[in-house]
N, C-alpha and C positions, 0 to 999 in steps of 0.2 A: 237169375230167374228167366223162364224161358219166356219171349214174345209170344203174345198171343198171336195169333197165325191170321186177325181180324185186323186189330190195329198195326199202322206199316209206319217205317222210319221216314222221316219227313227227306232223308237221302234219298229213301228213293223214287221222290217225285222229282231230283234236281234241284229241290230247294236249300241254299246255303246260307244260313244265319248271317247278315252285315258284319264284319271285323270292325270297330270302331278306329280311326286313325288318329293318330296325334294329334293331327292338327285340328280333325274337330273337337277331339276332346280340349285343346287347348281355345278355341273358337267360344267351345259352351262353357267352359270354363272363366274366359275371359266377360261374356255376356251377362254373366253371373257376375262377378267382379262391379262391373258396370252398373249393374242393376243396385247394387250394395253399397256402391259411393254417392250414387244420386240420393239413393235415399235417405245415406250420412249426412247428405250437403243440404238436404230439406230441412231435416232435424235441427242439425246446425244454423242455419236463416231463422227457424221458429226461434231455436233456442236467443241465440241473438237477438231479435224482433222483441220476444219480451223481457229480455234483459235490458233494452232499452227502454221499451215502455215504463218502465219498473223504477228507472232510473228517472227518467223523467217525469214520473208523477209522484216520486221522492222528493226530488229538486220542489216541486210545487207543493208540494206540502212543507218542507222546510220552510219555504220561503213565505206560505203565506204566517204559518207560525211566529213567525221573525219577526211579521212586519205587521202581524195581530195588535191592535191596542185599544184596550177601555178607555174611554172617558175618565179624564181624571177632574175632582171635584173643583170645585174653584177656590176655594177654603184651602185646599193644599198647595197651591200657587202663592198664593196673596204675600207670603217671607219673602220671596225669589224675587217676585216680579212686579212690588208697590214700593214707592217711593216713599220717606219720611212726609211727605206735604203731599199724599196721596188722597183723597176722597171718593167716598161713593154715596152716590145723588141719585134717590127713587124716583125716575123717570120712566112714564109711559108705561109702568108695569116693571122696569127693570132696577138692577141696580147699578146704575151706569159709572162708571171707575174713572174715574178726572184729575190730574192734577194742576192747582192753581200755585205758580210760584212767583216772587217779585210784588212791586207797588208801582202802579203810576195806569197807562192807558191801557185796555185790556186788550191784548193780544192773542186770538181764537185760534188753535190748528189743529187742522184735521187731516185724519193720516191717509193713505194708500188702504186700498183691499189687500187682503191676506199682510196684515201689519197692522201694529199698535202706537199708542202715544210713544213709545222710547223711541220710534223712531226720529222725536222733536227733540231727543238729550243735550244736543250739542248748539241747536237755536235756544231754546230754555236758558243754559248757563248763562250764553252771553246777554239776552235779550231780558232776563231779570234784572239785570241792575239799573233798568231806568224803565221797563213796563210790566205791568199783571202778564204773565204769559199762562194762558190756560188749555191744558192738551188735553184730549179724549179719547178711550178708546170708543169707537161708533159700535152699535147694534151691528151682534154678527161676529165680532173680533176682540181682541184681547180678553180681559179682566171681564169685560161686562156683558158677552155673551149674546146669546141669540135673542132675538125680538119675541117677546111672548107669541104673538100673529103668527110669526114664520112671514111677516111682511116686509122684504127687501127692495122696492119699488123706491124710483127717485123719489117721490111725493112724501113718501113715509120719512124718509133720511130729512128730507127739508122740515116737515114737521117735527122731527125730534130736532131738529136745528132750533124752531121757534121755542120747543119746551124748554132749552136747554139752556136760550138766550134770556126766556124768563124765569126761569127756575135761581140763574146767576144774577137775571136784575142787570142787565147789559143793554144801558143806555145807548151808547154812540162804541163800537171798539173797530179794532183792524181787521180784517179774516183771510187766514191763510190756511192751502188748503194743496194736497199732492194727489193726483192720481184723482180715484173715486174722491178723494178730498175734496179736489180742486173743482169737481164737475159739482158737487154739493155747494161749494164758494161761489160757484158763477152764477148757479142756478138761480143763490138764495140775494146773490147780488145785484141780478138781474129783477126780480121781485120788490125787495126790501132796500133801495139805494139809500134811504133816508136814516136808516141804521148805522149803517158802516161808515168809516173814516177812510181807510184807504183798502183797497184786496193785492193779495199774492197768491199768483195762478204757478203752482209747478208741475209741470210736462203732464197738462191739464188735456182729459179726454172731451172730445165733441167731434170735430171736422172728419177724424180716422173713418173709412170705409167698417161696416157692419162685417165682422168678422165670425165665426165659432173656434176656436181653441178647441183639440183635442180633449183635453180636462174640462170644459165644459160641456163637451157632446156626452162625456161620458154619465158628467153629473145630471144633464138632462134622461137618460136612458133608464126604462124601468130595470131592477134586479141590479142593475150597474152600478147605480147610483148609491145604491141601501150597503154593498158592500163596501160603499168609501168609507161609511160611517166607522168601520172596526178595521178596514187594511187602508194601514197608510205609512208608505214607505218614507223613512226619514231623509233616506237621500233624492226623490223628489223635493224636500224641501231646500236640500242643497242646489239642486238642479234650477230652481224656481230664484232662488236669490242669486245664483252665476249670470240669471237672463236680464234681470234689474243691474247686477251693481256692471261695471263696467271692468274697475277691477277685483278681478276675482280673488288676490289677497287678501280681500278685506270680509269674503266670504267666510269666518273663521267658524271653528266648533262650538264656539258658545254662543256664536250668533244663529245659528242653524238651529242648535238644542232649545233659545228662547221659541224662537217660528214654530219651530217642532211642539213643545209643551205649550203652547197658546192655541194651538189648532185642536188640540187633544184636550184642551176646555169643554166639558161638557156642554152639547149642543151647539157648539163650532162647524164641528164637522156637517150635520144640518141646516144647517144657515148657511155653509156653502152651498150645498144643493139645490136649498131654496131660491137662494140670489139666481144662482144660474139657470134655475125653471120661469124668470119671470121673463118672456120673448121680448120686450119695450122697455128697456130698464133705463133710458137717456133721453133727461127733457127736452125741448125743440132750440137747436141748436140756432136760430134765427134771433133766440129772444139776447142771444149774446148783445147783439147791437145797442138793447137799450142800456148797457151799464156804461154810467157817467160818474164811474169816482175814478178816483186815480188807482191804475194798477197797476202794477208790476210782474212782468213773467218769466219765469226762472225755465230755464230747459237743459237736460244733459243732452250733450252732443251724439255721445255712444248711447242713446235711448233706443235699445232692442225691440220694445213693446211701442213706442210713440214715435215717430219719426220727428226730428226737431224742424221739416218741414211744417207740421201743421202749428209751429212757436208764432210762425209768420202769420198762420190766420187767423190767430187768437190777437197777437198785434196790428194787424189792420182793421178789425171787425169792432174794436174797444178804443175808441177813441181817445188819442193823447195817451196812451200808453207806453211802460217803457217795458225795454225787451235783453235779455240778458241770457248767452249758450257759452255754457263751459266746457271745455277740454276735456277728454278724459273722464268721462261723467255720465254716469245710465240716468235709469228711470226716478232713484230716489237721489238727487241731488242733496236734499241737505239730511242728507245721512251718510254721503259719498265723498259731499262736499261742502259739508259742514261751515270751515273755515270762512273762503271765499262767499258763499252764498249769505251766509245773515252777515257780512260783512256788509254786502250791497243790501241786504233788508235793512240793516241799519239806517245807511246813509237814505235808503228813500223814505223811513218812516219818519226822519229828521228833516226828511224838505232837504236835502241834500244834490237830491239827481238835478 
């Protein structure tokens, strides 16, 4: 077709269309390229980013699933975990779970927190065949459960002691007592000297500097707290008996499983929280000085939670007192150390030492 004679070839202004060369074509080619991995590698970081997110609030949902547990009733304990000469004594609103075994002088113990009477099995055996020995579980712990109140204060523990001493008709007896036991023994020893025959302090709380434990912070914390009630991992209770016994052979699975289904007593789990909501929970440790019976005080050397330092200031502060640290020995000596220890409660309760 012929040019129109208006419009002219862009030749003949001398203009020549750019030839594109290799190299930029391989330039913008490349830039392109470029542009198309970064953007892979973004995809890629997302894609990973929430594959891990994914993964990890899997993990957290498994786990809390796992470690989910109802309250279990106390009726469905009671085969397991009550003794033939087992009893339960309506006290203060509860039904507080006791056993009395043996005849002769009546022999009172009282356990550690986060623990029950069985922790007395091995004192019991021997200590029956010449006195009443009578074990409890305290408000808050084993068999017998929480305090109707929700009142864990030293005061309350001392009064259910009084309920306890008359509800039994416990004229003149011994009181021995571990941990929170022993602090309830001193207390009520220090009060009531005119009661008792002789007291057994073991790796007895008072002197120690005011501490918070992690697991107390927690059970003080709103929202924090309320989820203990339903998530409770069974191997913190592994972890919690490795810190008390010394040796940790003797931490076994069925000793775990007991701690474990005692905690998961309904309203257990609240009665920890509560204990640990009350900021003043230890009487004044000065009034130690007034007690004038004869005691005896028992200490594991390897005591992780007590130092057997503070053995010495329980033995200076109690006058005429005898003192006794074993080898090889945490916080619950006569469940660690069964043997040896009601061997020497023996010989002192005989006027022996």
């Amino acid at each position: 077709m012929p040019m129109d004679e208006n419009v002219r070839d862009p030749d003949s202004f001398g203009y020549q269309k750019p030839i594109e060369s290799d190299t930029d074509r391989d330039e913008r080619s490349g830039g392109d390229d470029d542009r198309l991995e970064t953007a892979r590698k973004w995809v890629g970081h997302l894609s990973i980013s929430r594959l891990l997110r994914g993964a990890v609030l899997l993990s957290i949902l498994i786990w809390i699933y796992r470690n989910w547990h109802e309250d279990i009733r106390p009726q469905e304990l009671l085969q397991q975990y009550t003794y033939p000469d087992s009893r339960f004594l309506r006290l203060d609103g509860m039904d507080v779970h006791c056993r009395i075994t043996g005849k002769g002088e009546p022999v009172l113990l009282l356990h550690n927190a986060q623990s029950s009477l069985h922790t007395w099995a091995g004192w019991t055996e021997q200590l029956s065949h010449k006195y009443q020995v009578i074990s409890v579980d305290l408000p808050g712990f084993g068999l017998t459960g929480p305090h109707p109140r929700g009142s864990y204060s030293a005061f309350m523990y001392a009064g259910f002691l009084d309920s306890l001493v008359a509800r039994l008709d416990l004229k003149k007896f011994h009181l021995a007592g571990n941990g929170l036991g022993a602090e309830i023994a001193w207390f009520y020893a220090a009060d009531h000297p005119e009661r008792l025959q002789k007291l057994i302090l073991l790796d007895a709380p008072g002197f120690e500097p005011k501490t918070t434990p992690w697991i107390i912070w927690i059970a003080r914390t709103p929202v924090l707290n309320q989820v203990m009630t339903k998530i409770t991992p069974r191997s913190f209770l592994k972890i919690m008996l490795e810190e008390v016994f010394a040796d940790h052979a003797l931490v076994t699975d069925s000793l775990v499983q007991r701690h474990f289904e005692l905690l998961l007593r309904s309203g257990n789990r609240q009665a920890f929280i509560d204990r640990a909501s009350v900021s003043e929970n230890r009487p004044p440790v000065d009034i130690i000085e007034r007690i004038n019976i004869p005691t005896l005080i028992l200490w594991g050397a390897e005591d992780a939670r007590l130092s057997p330092e503070f053995a010495y200031d329980f033995h200076r502060n109690i006058r005429g007192s005898y003192l006794r640290i074993y080898r090889n020995t945490g916080h619950w000596p006569q469940e660690e150390n069964a043997e040896q220890t009601v061997k020497d409660v023996m010989a002192f309760l005989e006027g022996k030492f």
